[in-house]
MOPAC internal coordinates of N, CA, C and O (Angstrom, degrees):
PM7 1SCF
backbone

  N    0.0000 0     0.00 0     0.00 0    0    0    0
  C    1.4486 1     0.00 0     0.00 0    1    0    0
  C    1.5333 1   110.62 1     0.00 0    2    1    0
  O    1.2310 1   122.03 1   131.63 1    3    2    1
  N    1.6175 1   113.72 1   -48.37 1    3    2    1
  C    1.3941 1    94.41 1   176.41 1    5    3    2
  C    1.3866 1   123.78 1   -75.20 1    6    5    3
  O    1.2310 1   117.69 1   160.08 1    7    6    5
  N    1.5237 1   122.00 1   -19.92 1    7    6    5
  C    1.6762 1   109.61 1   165.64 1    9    7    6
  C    1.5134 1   112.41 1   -61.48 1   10    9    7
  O    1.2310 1   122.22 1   130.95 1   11   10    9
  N    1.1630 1   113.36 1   -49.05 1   11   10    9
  C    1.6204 1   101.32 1   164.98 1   13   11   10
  C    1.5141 1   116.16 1   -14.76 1   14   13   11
  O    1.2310 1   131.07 1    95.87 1   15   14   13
  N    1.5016 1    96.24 1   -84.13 1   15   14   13
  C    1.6614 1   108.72 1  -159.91 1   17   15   14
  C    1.5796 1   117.41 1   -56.00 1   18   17   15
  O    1.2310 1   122.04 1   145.46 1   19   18   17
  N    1.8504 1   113.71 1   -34.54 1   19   18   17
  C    1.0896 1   117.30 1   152.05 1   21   19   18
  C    1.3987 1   133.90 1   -59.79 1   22   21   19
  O    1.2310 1   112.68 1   143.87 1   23   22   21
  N    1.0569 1   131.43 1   -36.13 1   23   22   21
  C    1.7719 1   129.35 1   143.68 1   25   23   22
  C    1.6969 1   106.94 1   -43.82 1   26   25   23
  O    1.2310 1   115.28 1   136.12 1   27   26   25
  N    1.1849 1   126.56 1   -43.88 1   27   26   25
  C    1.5644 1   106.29 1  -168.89 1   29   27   26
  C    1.5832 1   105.84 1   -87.24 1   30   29   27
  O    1.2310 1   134.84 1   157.66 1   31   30   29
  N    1.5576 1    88.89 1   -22.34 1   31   30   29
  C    2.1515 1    88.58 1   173.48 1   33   31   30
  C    1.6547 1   101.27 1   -58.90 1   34   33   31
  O    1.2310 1   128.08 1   123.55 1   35   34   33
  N    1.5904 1   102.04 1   -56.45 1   35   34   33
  C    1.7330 1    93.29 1  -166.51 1   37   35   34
  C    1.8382 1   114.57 1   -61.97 1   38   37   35
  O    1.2310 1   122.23 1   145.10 1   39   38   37
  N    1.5603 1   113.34 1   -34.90 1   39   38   37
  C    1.2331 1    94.02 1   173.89 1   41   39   38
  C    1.6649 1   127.22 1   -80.50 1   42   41   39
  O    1.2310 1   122.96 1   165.57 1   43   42   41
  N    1.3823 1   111.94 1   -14.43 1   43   42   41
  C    1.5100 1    99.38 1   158.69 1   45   43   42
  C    1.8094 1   131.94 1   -50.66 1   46   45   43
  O    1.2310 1   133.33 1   138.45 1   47   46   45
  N    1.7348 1    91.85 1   -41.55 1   47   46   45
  C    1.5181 1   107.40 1   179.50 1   49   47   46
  C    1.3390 1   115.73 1   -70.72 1   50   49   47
  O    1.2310 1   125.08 1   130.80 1   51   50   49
  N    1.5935 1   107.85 1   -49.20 1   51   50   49
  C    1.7831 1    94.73 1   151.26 1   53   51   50
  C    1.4930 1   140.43 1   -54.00 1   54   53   51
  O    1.2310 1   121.83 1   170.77 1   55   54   53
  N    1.2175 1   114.10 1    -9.23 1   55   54   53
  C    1.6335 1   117.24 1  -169.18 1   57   55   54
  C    1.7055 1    81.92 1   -99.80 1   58   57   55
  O    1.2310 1   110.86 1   130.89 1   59   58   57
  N    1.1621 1   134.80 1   -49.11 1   59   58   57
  C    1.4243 1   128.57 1  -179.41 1   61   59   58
  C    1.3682 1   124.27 1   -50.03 1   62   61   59
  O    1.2310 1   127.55 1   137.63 1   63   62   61
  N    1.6405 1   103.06 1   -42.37 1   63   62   61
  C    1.2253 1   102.27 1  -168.71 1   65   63   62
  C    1.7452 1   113.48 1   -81.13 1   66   65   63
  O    1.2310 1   131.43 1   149.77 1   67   66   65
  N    1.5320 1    95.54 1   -30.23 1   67   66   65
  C    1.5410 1   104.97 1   166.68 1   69   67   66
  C    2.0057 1   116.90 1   -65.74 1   70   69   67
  O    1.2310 1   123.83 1   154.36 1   71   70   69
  N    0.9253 1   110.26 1   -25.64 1   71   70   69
  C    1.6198 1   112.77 1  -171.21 1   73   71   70
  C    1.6650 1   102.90 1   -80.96 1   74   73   71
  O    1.2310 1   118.84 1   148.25 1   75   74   73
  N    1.7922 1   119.81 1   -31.75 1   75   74   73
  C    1.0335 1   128.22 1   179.57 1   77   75   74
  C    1.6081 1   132.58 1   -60.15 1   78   77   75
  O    1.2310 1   137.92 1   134.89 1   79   78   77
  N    2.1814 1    82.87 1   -45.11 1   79   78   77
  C    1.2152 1   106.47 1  -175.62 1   81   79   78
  C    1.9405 1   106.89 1   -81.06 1   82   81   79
  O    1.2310 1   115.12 1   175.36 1   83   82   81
  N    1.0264 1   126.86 1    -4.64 1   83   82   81
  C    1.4647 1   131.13 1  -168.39 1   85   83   82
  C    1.4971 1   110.90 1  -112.19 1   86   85   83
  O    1.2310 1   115.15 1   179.75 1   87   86   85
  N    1.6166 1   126.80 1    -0.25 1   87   86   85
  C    0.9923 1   134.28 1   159.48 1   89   87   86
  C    1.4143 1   122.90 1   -99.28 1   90   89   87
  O    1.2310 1   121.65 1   -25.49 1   91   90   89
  N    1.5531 1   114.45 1   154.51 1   91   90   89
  C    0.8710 1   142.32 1   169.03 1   93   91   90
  C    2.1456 1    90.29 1    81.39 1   94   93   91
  O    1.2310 1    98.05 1   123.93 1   95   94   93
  N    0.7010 1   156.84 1   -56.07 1   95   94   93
  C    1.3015 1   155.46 1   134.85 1   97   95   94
  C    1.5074 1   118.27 1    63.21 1   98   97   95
  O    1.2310 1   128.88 1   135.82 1   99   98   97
  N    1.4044 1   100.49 1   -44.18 1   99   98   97
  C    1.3905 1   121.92 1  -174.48 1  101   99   98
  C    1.5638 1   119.70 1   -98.80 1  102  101   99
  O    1.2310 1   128.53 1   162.78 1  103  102  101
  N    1.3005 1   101.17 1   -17.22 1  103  102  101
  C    1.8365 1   115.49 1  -159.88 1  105  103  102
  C    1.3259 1    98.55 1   -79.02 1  106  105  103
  O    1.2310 1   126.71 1   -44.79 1  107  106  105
  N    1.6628 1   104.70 1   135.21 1  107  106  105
  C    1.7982 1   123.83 1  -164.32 1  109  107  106
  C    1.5271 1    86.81 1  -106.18 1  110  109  107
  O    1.2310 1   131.13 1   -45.89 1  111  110  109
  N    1.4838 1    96.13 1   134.11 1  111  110  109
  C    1.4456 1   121.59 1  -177.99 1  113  111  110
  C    1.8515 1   108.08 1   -91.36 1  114  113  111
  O    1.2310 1   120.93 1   -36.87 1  115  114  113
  N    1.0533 1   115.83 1   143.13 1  115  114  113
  C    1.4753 1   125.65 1   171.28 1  117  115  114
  C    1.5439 1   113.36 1   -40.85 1  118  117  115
  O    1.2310 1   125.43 1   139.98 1  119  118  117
  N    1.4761 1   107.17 1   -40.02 1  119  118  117
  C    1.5752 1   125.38 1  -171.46 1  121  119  118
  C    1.4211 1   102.23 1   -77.56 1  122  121  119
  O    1.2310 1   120.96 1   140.69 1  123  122  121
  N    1.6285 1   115.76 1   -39.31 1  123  122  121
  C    1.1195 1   114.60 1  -177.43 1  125  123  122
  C    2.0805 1   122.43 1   -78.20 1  126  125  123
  O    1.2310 1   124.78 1  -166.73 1  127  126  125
  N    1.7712 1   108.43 1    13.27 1  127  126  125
  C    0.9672 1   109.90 1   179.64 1  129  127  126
  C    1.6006 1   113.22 1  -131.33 1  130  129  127
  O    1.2310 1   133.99 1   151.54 1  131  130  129
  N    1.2833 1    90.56 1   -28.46 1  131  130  129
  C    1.7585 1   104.54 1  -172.92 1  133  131  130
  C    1.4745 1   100.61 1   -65.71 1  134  133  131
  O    1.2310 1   125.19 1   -49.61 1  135  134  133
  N    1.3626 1   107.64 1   130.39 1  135  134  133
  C    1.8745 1   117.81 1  -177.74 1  137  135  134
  C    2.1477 1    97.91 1   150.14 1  138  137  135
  O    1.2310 1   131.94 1    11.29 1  139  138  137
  N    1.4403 1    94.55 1  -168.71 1  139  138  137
  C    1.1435 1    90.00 1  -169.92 1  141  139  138
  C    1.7481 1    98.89 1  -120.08 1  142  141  139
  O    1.2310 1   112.32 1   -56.07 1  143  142  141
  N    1.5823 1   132.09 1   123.93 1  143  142  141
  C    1.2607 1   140.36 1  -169.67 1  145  143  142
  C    1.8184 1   116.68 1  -101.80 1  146  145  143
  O    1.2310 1   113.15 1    -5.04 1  147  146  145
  N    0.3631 1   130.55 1   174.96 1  147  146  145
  C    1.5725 1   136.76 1   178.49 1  149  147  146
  C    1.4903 1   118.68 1   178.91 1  150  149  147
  O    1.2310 1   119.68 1   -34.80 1  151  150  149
  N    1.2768 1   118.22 1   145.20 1  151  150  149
  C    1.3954 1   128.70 1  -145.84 1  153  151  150
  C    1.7414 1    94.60 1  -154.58 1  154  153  151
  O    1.2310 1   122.59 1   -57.52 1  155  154  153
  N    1.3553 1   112.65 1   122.48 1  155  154  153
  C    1.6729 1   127.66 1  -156.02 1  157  155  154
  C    1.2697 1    94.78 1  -110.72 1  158  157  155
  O    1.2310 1   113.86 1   -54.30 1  159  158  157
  N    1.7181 1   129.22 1   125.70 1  159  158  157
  C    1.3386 1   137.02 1  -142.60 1  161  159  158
  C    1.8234 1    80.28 1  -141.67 1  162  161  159
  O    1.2310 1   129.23 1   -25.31 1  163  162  161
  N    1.5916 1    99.81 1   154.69 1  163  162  161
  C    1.5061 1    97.21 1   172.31 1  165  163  162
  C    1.9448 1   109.61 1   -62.83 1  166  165  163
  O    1.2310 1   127.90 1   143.01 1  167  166  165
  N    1.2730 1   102.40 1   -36.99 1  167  166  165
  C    1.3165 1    92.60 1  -175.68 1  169  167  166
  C    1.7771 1   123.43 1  -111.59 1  170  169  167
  O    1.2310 1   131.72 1  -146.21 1  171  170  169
  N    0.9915 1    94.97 1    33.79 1  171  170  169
  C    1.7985 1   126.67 1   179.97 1  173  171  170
  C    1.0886 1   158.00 1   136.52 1  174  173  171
  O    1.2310 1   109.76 1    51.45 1  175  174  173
  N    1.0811 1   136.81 1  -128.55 1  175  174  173
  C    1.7439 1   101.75 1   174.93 1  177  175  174
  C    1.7844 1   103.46 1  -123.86 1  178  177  175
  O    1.2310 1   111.12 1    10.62 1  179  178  177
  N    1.3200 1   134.32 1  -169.38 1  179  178  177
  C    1.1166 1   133.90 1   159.86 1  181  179  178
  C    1.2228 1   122.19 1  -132.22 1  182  181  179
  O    1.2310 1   101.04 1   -95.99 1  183  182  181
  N    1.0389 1   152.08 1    84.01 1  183  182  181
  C    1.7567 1   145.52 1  -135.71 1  185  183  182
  C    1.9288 1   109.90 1  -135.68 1  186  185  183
  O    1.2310 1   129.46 1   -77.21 1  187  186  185
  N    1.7622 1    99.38 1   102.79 1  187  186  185
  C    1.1384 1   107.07 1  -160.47 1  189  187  186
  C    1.5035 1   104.12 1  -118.24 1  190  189  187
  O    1.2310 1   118.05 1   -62.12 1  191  190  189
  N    1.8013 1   121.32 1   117.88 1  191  190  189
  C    1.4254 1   125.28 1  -164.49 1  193  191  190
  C    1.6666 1    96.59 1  -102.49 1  194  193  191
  O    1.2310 1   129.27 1   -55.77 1  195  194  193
  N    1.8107 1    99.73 1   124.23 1  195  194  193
  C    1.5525 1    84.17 1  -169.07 1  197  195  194
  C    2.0926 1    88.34 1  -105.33 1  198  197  195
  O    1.2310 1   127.05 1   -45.89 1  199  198  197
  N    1.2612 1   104.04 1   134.11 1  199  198  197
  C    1.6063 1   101.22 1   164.74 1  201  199  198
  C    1.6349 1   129.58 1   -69.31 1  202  201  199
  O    1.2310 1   125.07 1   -23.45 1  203  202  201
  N    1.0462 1   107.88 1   156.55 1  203  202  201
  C    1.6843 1   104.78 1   153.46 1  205  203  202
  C    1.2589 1   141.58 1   -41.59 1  206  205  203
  O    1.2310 1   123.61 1   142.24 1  207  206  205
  N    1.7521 1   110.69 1   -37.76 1  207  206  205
  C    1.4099 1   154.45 1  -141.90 1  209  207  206
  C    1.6961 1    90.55 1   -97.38 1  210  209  207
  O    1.2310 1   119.39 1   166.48 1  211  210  209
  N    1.9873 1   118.78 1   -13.52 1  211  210  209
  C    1.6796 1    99.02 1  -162.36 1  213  211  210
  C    1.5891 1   111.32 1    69.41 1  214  213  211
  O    1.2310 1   124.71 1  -161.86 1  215  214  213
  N    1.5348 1   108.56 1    18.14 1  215  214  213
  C    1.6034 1    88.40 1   160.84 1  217  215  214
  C    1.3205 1   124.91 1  -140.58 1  218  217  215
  O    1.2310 1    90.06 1   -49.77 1  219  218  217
  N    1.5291 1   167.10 1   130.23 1  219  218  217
  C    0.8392 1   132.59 1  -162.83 1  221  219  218
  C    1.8335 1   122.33 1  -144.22 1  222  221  219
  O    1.2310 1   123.45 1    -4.20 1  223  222  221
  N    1.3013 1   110.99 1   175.80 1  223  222  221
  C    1.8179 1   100.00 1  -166.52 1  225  223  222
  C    1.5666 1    97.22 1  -125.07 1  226  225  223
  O    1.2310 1   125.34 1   -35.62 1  227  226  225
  N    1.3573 1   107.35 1   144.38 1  227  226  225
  C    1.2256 1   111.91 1  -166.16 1  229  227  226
  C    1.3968 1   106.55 1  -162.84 1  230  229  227
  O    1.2310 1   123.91 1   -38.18 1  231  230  229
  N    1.9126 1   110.11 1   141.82 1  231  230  229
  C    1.5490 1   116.11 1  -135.44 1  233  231  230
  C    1.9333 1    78.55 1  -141.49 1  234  233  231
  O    1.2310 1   143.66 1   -28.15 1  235  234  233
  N    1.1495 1    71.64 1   151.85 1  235  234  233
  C    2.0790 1    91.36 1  -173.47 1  237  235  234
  C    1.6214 1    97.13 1  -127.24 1  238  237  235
  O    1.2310 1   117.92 1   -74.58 1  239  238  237
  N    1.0987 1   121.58 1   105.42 1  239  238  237
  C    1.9452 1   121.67 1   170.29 1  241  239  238
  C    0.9797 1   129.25 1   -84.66 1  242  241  239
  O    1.2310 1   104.80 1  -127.74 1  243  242  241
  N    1.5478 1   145.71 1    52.26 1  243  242  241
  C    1.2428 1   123.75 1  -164.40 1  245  243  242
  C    1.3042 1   104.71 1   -95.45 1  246  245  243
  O    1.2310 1   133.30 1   -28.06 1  247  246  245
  N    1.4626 1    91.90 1   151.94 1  247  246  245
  C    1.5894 1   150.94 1   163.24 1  249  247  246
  C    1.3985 1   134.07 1   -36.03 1  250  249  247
  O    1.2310 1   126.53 1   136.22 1  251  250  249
  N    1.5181 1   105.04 1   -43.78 1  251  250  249
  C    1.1118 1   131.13 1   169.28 1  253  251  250
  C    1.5617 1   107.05 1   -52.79 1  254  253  251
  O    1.2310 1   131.88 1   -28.26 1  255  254  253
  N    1.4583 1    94.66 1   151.74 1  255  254  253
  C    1.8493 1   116.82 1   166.00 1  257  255  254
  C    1.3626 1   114.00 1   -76.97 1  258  257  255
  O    1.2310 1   103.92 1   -58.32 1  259  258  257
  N    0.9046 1   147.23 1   121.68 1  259  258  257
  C    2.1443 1   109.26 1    -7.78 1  261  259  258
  C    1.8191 1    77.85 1   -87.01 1  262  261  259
  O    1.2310 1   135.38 1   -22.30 1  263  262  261
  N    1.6630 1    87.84 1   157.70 1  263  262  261
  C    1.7855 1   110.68 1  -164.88 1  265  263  262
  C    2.2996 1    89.08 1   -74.38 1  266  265  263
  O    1.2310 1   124.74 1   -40.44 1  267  266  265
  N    1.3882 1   108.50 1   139.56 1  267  266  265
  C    1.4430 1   113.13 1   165.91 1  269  267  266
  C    2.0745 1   106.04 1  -115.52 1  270  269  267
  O    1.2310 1   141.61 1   -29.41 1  271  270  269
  N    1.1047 1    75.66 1   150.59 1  271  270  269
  C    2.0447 1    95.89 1   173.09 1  273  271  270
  C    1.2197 1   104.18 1  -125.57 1  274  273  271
  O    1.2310 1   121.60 1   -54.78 1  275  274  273
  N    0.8966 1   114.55 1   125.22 1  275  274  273
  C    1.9511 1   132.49 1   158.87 1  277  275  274
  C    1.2443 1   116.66 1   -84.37 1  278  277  275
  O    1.2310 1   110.94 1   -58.29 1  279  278  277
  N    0.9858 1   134.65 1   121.71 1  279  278  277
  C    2.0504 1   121.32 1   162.82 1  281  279  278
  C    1.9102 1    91.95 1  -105.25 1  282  281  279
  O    1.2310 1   123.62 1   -28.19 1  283  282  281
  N    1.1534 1   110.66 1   151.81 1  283  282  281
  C    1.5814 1   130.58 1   156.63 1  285  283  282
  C    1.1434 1    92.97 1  -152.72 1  286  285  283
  O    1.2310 1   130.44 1   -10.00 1  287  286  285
  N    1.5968 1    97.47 1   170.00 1  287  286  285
  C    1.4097 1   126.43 1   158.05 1  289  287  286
  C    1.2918 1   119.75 1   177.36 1  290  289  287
  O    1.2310 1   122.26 1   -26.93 1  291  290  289
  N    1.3805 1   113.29 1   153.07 1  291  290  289
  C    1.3646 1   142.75 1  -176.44 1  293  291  290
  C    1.4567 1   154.93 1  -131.23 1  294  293  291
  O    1.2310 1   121.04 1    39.49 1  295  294  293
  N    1.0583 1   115.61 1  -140.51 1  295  294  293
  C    1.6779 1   105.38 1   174.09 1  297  295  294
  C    1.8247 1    75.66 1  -136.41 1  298  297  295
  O    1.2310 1   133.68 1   -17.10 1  299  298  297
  N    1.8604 1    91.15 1   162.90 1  299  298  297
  C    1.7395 1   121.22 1   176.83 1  301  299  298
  C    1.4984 1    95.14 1  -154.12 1  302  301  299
  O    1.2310 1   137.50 1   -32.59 1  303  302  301
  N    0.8711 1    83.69 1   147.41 1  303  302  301
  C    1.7227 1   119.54 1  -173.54 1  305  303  302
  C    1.8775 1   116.16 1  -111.61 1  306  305  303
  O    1.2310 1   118.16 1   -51.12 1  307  306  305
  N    1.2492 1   121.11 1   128.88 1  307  306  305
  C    1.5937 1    93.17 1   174.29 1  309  307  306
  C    1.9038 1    99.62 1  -125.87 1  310  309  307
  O    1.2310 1   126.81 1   -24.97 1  311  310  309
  N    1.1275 1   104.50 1   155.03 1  311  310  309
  C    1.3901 1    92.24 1  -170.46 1  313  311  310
  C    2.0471 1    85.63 1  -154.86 1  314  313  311
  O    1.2310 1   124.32 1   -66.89 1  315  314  313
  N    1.2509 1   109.32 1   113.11 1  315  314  313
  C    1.9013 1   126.08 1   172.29 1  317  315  314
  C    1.8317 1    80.96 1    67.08 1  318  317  315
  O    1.2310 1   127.68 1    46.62 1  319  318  317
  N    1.5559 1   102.83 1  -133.38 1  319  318  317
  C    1.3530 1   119.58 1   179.14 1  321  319  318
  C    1.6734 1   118.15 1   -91.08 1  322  321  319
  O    1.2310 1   131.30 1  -141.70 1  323  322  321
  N    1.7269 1    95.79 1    38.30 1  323  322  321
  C    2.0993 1    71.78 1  -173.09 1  325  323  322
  C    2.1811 1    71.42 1  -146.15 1  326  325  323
  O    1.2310 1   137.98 1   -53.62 1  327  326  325
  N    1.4535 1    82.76 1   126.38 1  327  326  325
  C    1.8393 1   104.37 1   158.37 1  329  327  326
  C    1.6250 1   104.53 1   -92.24 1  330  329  327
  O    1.2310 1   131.02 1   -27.11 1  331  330  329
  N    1.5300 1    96.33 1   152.89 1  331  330  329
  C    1.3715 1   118.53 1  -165.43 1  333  331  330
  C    1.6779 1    98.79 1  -132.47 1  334  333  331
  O    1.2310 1   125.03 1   -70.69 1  335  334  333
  N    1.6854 1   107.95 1   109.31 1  335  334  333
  C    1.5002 1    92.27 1   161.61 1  337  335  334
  C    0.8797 1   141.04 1  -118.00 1  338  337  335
  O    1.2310 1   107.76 1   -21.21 1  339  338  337
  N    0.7385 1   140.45 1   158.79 1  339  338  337
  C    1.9249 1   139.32 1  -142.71 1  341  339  338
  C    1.4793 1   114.86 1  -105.05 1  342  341  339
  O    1.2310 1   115.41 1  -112.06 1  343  342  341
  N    1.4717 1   126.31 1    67.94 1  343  342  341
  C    1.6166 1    97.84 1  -170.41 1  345  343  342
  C    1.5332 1   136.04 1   -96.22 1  346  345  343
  O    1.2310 1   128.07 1   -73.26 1  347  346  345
  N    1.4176 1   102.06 1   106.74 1  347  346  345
  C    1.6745 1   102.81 1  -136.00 1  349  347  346
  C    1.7342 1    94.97 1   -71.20 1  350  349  347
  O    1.2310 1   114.66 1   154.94 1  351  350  349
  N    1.4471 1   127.72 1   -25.06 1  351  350  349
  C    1.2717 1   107.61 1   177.69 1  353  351  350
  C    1.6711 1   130.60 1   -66.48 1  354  353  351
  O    1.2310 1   123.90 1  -168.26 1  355  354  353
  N    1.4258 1   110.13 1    11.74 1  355  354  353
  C    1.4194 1   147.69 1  -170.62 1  357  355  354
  C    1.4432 1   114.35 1  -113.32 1  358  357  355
  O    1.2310 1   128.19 1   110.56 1  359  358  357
  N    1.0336 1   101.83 1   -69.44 1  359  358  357
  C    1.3517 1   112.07 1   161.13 1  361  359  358
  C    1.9076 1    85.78 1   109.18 1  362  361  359
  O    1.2310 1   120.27 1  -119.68 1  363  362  361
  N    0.9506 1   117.08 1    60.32 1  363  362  361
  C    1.5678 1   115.35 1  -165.18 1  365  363  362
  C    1.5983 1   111.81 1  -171.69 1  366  365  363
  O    1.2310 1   123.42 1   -40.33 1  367  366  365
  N    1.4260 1   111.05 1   139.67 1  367  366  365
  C    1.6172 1   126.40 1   175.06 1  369  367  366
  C    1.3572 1   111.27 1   -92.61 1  370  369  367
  O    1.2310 1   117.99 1   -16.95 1  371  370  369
  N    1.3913 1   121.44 1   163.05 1  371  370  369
  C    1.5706 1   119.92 1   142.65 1  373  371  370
  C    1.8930 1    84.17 1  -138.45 1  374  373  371
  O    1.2310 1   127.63 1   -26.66 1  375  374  373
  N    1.4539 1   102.92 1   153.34 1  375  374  373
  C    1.0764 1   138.37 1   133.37 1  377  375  374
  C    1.9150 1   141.94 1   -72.65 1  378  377  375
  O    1.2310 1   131.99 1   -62.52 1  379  378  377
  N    1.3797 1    94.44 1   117.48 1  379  378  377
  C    1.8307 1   104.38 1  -159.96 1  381  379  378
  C    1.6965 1    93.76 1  -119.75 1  382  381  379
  O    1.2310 1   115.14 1   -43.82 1  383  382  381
  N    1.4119 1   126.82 1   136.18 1  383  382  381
  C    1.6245 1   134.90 1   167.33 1  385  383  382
  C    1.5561 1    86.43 1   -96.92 1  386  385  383
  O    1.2310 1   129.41 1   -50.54 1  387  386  385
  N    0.8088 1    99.47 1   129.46 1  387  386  385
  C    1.9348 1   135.31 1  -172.94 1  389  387  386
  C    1.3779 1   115.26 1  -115.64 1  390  389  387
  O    1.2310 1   120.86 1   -68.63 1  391  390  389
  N    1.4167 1   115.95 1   111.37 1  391  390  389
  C    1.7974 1   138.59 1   160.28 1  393  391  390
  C    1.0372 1   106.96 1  -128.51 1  394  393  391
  O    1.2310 1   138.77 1   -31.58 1  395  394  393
  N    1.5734 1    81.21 1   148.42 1  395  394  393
  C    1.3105 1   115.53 1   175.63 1  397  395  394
  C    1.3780 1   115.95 1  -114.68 1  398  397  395
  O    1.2310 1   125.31 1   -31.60 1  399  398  397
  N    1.9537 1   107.40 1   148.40 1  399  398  397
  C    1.5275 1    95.15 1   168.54 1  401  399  398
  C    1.4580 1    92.29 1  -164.08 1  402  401  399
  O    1.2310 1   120.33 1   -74.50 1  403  402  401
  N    1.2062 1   116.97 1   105.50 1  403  402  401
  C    1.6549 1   122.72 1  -178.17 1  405  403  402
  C    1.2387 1    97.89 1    84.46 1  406  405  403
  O    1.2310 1   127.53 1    34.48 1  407  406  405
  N    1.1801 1   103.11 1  -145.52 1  407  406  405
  C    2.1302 1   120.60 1  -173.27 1  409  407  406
  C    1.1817 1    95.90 1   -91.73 1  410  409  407
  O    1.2310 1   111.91 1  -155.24 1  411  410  409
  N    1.7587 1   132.86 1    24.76 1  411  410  409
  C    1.7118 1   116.87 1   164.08 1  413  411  410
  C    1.7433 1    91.18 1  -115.18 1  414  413  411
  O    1.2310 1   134.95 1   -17.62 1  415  414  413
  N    1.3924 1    88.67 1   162.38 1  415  414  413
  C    1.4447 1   127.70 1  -167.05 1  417  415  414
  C    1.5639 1   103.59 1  -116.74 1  418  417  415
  O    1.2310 1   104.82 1   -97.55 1  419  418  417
  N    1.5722 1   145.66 1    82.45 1  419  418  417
  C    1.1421 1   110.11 1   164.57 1  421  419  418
  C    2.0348 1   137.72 1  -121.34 1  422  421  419
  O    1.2310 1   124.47 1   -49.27 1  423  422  421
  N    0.8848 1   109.03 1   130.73 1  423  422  421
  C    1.5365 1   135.54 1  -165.19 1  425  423  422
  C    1.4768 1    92.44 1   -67.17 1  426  425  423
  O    1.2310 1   122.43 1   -49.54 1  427  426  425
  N    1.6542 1   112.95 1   130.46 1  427  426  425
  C    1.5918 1   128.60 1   174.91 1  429  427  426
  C    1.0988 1   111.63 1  -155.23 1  430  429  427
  O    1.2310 1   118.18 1   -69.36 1  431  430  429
  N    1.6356 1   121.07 1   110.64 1  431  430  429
  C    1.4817 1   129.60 1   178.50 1  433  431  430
  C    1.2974 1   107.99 1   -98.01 1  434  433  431
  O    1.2310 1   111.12 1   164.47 1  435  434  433
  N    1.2160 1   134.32 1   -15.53 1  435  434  433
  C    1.3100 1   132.15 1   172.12 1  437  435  434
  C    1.2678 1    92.32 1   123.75 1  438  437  435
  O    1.2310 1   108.84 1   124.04 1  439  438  437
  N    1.2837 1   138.50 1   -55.96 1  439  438  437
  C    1.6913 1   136.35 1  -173.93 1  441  439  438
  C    1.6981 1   106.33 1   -84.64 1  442  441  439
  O    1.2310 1   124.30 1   152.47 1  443  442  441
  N    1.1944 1   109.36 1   -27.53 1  443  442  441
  C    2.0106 1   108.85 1  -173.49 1  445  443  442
  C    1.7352 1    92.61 1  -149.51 1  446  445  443
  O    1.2310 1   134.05 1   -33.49 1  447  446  445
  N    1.7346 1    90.45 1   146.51 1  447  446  445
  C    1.4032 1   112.04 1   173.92 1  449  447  446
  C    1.1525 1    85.79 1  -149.03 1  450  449  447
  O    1.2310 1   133.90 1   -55.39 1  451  450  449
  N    1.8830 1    90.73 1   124.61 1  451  450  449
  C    1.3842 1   121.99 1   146.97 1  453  451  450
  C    1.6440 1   135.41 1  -100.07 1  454  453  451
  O    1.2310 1   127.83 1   -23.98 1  455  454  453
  N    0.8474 1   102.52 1   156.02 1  455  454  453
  C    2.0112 1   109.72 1  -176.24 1  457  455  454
  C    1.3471 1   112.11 1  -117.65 1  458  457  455
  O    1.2310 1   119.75 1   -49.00 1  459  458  457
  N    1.1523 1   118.09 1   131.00 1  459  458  457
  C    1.5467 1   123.53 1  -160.53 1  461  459  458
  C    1.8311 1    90.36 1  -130.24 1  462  461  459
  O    1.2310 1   125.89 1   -44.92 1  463  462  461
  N    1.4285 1   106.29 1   135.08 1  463  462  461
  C    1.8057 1    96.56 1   159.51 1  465  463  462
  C    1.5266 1   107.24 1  -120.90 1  466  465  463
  O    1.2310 1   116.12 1   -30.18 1  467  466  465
  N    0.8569 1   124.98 1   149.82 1  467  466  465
  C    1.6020 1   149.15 1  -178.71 1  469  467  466
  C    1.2708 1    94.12 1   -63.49 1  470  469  467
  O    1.2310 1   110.00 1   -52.20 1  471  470  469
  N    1.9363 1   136.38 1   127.80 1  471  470  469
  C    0.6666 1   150.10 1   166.75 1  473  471  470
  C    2.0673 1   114.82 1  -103.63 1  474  473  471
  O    1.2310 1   120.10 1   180.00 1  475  474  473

């Protein structure tokens, strides 16, 4: 009886220590976004500065004849591995699952993935 209970002590403490160690793992830090990104399009660039503050400005370049610039900006949200951006002149979000690997950034909604590198 008591090896019993000591087998179910140790595998509770293993299932704890494993459930502990496997969270949070994924969760994107403020530090880990705030800077200025840019993302190279066949017909220009996309270059999105996210703040500290949760808000950020972001510029569209095209290429095209005659060349156009966009400015927006907004608020983002980060919540585990997925950023949320806010586009208030829209009045509308999308949701992106966010990795990292070196100085790239890349954005996946399930229908489009984008790649951003850290400038």
């Amino acid at each position: 009886m008591k090896r019993i209970r000591t087998l179910l002590l140790t595998a509770v403490i293993v299932f704890c220590v494993c459930m502990t160690a496997c969270g949070g793992g994924n969760d994107i830090a403020v530090d880990q976004v705030a800077g200025t990104w840019v993302r190279t399009m066949s017909d220009g660039t996309d270059t999105i500065t996210f703040n500290k503050d949760m808000t950020y400005d972001k510029t569209i370049a095209l290429t095209s004849a005659p060349p156009v610039t966009t400015n927006t900006s907004g608020t983002y949200s980060l919540s585990g591995d997925t950023i949320n951006i806010f586009y208030s002149e829209y009045g509308t979000s999308s949701d992106y699952t966010v990795t990292f690997s070196g100085n790239k950034m890349t954005w996946d909604n399930g229908n489009t993935t984008l790649e951003y590198v850290k400038q």
